[in-house]
N, C-alpha and C positions, 0 to 999 in steps of 0.2 A: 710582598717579600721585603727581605730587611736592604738597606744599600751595603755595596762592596763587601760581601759575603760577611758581616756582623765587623766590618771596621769599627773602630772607636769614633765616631763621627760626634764632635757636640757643634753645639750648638749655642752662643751667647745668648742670654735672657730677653737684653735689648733688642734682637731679632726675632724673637718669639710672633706669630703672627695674632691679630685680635679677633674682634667682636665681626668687622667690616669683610673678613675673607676666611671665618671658620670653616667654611664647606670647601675651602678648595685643598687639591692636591698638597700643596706648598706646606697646610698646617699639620698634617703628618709626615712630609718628610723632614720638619724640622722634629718630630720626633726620631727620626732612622729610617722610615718604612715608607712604604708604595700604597697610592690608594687604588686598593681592590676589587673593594665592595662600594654597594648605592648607596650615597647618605640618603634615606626615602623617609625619614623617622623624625619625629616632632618630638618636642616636652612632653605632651601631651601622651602621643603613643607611648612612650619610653615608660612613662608612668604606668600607662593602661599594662604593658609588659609586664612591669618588674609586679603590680597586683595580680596580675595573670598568674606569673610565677608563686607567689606566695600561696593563690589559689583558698584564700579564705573559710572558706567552708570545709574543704577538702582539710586542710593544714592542720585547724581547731579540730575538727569532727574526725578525722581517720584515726588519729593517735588517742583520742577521747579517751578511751579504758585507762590510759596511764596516769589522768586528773581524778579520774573512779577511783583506782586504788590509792590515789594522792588525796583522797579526803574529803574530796565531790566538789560542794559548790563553794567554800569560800576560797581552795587551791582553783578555778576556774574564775572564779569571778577577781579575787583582788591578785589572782595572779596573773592575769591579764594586764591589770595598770599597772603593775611593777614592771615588767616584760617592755611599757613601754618605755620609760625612763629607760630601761636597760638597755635593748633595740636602736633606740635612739642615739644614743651616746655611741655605739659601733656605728651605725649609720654615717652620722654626721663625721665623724674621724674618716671614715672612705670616701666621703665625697669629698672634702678638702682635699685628697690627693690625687682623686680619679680628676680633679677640676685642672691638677698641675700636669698630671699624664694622663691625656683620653686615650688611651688607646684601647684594643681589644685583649692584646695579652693581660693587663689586669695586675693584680698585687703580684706575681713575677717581679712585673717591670718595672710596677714601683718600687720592689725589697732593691731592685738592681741598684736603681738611680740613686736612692738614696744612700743605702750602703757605706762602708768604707770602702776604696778600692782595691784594697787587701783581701776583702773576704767577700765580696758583693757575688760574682759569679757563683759560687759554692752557695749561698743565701738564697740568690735565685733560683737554682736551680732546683733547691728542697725547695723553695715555695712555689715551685711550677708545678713540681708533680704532688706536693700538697694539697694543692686547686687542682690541677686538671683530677684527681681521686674523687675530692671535693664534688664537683659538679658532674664524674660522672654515675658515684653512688646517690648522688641525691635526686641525679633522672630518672633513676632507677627506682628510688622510694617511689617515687611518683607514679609510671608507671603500675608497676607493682601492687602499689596501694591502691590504685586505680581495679586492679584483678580483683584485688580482693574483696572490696565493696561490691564490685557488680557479685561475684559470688555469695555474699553475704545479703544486698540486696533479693537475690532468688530466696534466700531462708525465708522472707517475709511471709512468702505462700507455701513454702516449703519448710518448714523448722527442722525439720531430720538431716536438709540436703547440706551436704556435705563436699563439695569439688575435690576431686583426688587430685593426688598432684601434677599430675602430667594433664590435667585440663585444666588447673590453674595457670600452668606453664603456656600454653595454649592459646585462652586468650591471655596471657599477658604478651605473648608472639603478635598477634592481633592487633594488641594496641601499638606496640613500638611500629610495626609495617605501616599502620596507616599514619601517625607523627611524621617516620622517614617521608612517605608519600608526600604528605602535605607541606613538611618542611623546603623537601627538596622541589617542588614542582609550583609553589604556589607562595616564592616569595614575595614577590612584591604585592599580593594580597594579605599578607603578614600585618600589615600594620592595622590593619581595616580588622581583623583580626579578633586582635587584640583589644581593640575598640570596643568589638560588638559583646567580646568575652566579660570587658570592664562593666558595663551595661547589665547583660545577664547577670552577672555576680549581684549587682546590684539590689533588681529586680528580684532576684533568689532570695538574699536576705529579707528585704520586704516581705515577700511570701511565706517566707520561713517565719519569720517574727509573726506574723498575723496569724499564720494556720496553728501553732503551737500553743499561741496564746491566747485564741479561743477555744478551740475543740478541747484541748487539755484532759484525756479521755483518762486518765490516770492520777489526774487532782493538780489542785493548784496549792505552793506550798506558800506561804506567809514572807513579809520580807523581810524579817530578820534571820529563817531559813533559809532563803532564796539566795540568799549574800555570805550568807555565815555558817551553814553547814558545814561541819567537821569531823570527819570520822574515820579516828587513825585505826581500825581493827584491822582491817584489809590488807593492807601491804606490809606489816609487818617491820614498819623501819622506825618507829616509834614515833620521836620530836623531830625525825627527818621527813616524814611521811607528806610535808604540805612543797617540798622542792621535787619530789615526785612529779607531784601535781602541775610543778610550771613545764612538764615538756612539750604537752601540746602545745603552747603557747610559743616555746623556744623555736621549736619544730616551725611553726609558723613564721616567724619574721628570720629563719637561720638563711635562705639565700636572699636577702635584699642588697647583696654584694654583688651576685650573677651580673646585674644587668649594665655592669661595666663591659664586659663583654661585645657591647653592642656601641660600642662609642665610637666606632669607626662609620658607623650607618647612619648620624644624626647629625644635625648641620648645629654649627657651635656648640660643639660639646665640653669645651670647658667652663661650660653653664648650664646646659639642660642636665648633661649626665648628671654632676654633681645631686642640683635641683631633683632629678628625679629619684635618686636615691633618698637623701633628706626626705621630702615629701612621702615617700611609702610607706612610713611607719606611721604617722601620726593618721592616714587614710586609712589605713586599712585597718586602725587600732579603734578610730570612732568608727566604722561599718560593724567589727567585731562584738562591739557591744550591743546591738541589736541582734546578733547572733546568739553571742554568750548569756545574756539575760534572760531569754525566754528557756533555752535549755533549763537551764539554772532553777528558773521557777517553775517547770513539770516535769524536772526530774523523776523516773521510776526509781525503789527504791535500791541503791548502790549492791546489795551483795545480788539482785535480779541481774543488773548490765553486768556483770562479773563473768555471767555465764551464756553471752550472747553470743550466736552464732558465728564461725568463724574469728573470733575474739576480736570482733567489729563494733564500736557501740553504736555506731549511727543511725545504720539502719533501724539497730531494735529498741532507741528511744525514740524516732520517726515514726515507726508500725506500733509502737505503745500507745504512746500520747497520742496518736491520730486516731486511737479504736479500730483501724481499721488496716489491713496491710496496702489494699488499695492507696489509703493517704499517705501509706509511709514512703510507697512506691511514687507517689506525686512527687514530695519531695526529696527521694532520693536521686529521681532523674533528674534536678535541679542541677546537685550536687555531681552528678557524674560530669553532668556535658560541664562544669565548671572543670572537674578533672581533666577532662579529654584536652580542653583549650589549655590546661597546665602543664600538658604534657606537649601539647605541641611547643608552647612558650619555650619553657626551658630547656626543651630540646635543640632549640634555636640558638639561646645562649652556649648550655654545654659544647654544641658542635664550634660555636664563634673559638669560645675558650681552646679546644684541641686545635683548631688550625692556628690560631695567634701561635702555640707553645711551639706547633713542629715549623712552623716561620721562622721560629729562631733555633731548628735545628737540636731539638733538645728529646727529642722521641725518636722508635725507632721510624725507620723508612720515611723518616718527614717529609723528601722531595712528594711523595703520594699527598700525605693528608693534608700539605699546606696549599697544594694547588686547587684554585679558583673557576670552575665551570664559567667560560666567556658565556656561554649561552644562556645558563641558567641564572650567575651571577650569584653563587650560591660555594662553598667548598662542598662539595658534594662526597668525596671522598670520607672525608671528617665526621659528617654527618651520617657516612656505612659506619664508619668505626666504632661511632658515639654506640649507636644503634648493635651492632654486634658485641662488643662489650657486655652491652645489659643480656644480650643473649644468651651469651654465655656465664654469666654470673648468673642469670636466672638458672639454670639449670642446676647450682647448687641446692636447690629447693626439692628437688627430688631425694637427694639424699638426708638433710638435715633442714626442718624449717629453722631452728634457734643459729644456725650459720647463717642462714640467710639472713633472718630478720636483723644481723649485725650490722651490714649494709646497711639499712636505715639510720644507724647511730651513726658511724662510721661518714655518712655523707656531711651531718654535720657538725660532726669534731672535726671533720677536715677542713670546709669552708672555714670554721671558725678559727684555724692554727692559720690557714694562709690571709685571713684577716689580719690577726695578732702580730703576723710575724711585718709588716712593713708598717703598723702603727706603732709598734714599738721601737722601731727602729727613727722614725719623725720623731719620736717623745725624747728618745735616745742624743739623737742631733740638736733638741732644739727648738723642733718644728721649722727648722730654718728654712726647710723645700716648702711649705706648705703656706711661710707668711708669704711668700709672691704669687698664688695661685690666684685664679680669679673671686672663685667662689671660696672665702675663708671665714672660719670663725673669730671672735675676738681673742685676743691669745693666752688670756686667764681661763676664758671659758672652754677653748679649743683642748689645752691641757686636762682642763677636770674631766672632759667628755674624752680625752683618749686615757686616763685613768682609769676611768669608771670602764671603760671598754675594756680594756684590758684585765680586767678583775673579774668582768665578767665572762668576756672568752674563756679565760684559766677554768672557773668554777664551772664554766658549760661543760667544757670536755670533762671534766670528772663527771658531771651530773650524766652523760651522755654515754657513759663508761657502768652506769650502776645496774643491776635489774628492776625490774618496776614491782616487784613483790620478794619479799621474803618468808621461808627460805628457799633455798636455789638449787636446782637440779642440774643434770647436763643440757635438758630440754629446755629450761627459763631463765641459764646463766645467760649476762650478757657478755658477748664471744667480740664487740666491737673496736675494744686498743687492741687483742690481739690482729682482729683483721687488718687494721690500720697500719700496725708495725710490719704486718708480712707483705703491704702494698709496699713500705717504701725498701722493705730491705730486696723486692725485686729492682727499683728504681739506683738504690745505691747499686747493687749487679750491676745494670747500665751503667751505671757514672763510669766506674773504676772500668768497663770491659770497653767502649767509648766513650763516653759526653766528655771522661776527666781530660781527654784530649779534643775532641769537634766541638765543645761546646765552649763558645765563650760569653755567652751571655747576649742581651739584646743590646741595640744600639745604645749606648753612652749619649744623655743629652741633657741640656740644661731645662729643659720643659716649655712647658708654655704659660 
């Protein structure tokens, strides 16, 4: 919890504590706050984590159809290495600051600090409920997406079967209860976790590269196909047809932000956090490419996956290329238990993220969801919420799938706005917070890479905003800025009906 009900409490730079005493009490409350939680967490897990969350296979391969109608293999293959230059440059701009504030509240508390102190509180507080939307529509991609492949995986032996909605709703129930279960009862096996899941993923892509690129029951294409395939008929959006194609890739590296969240659980985190953020993109972007390459070169041919089962492509380029649905089924359960471990991840974070926010009193009933289980050592409350939440948004899906599937967009135009909005505000100032951080960039380069970040934020949310074929129906319209805008205009409600008065933002501090 925060000190003296959110007093102004700072903190001089020179008292900032270091490298010799990061894991104790002392180095959070020179940010405002109380240590809560275990620091139980290494570089290493932190890293295993934030790959978890990304979730590789899952990230590339669930959204796949939207690279299909983007043009096939050269919007997958060279939009992959653009994505990481792109990726990177957000990346590396949050970790400079997450290095100046670890704490769990996250870009909040960095719009706060930085801010002017005219307009910081009011700044924060749209980037609170920017992130907290953020992380908990994009648990719910997850989730969800997770429903859907296993439903899509049964097509393998089934092509006709179909899940109605209320049993897609069902097990998607299924998955969140066992996430809560595990999240809540089996934290401090979390790190070991995350470990094992980093491992599996691993191992998966191996397998998946090998089995794809032998059996190849559906042919092997040539490598100036393989890289360069191009085929704007499909989606209808002309010379725009290949930015289509980078959302799976977007979609993949959009919460490598999350895992600030967790900076309260990891022993000198104004060097691992950073580290582990930086470090995620350029990993997960070489594993990617033993991924994306074998697809790439046994691709079925594009207007087939168009028409795949539960509009999945995973599955039915897996049961294509493997000849066999048996094969496609080997490597879909690769893929799933990499889901399941993604789902646990980032439900871990999202719930960190909700109790940091109501810590500072900025949600409703926050005394509930900021309070910390002694026993469990876990917000257990936070982690109902997170959890109900998706429940209830899942049930949109009974009435409207193309509402629903706004969610998914909607998770990461929000991440990406409560990115934007405290890099822009560093680029604003100066970079003046971020030249004393531990972990920083050189300050020509720091600049070009929150440039480039911020160009690309801006272009994400449009891109994020488009439908993925044209033209567009009420069923294939994408419904995602409106979702977005009727999340915050319940959030503005709150402001003006309380927060414009209980809220005053998090502790005031010079950083560390």
């Amino acid at each position: 919890m925060a000190y003296s009900s959110h007093d102004q409490i700072a903190y001089s730079h020179d008292k900032a504590l270091t490298t010799d005493s990061a894991d104790e009490p002392e180095v959070l409350a020179a940010l405002g706050y109380k240590q809560e939680l275990k620091r139980n967490r290494s570089l290493f897990t932190l890293l295993f984590q934030s790959l978890a969350i990304a979730a590789l296979p899952f990230g590339e391969g669930g959204p796949l159809l939207s690279a299909v109608y983007g043009g096939g293999q050269l919007s997958i293959f060279v939009g992959w290495i653009i994505i990481l230059f792109l990726a990177s440059s957000v990346a590396v701009s949050l970790a400079e600051i997450a290095s100046r504030y670890p704490t769990s509240a996250g870009p909040y508390y960095w719009s706060f600090q930085i801010a002017h102190q005219s307009n910081r509180t009011v700044l924060s507080f749209i980037n609170g409920w920017v992130w907290l939307i953020g992380n908990w529509t994009i648990t719910l991609s997850v989730n969800f997406g997770l429903a859907s492949l296993i439903n899509a995986t049964a097509a393998l032996y089934h092509p006709d079967f179909a899940a109605e909605p209320w049993q897609l709703l069902l097990i998607f129930y299924a998955i969140l209860l066992v996430s809560f279960v595990i999240c809540t009862f089996a934290n401090r096996f979390l790190p070991m976790v995350d470990t094992i899941c980093a491992g599996w993923t691993g191992l998966s892509i191996f397998v998946i590269c090998i089995a794809l690129s032998v059996q190849a029951a559906s042919g092997r294409h040539s490598a100036s196909y393989t890289l360069g395939n191009y085929d704007k008929s499909l989606s209808g959006w002309g010379g725009f047809t290949f930015f289509i194609g980078l959302l799976p890739a977007a979609y993949t590296f959009s919460a490598i932000g999350m895992i600030s969240a967790m900076a309260e659980e990891v022993h000198d985190p104004t060097i691992k956090v950073p580290r582990a953020i930086a470090l995620s993109v350029p990993v997960l972007w070489f594993f990617g490419l033993f991924f994306v390459i074998p697809i790439c070169a046994t691709l079925p041919p594009l207007a087939d996956i168009t028409e795949a089962p539960g509009a999945q492509a995973l599955p039915y380029i897996f049961g294509t290329v493997m000849g066999t649905p048996g094969g496609g089924l080997g490597l879909m359960f690769l893929v799933l238990a990499i889901t399941m471990f993604c789902s646990i991840s980032i439900t871990v974070a999202a719930s960190r993220t909700t109790w940091a926010f109501a810590r500072d009193d900025a949600i409703p009933l926050s005394r509930v969801w900021s309070k910390v289980s002694p026993g469990l050592g876990v917000p257990v409350f936070a982690l109902a919420l997170v959890t109900v939440v998706q429940m209830l948004l899942g049930l949109i899906n009974l009435g409207s799938s193309s509402a629903f599937t706004a969610f998914v967009s909607v998770g990461v135009q929000a991440l990406q706005v409560s990115y934007g909005i405290p890099i822009a505000l560093s680029l604003f100032h100066k970079r003046t917070q971020v030249s004393h951080a531990r972990w920083k960039l050189h300050p020509i380069v720091g600049t070009v890479a929150n440039v480039v970040a911020l160009c690309w934020i801006s272009f994400e949310v449009v891109l994020f905003s488009m439908p993925t074929a044209l033209p567009v129906d009420k069923t294939t319209m994408n419904y995602a800025s409106v979702v977005l805008v009727g999340f915050m205009a319940i959030a503005a409600v709150w402001y003006f009906i309380y927060a414009r008065k209980a809220y005053k933002g998090p502790p005031a501090t010079d950083g560390l």
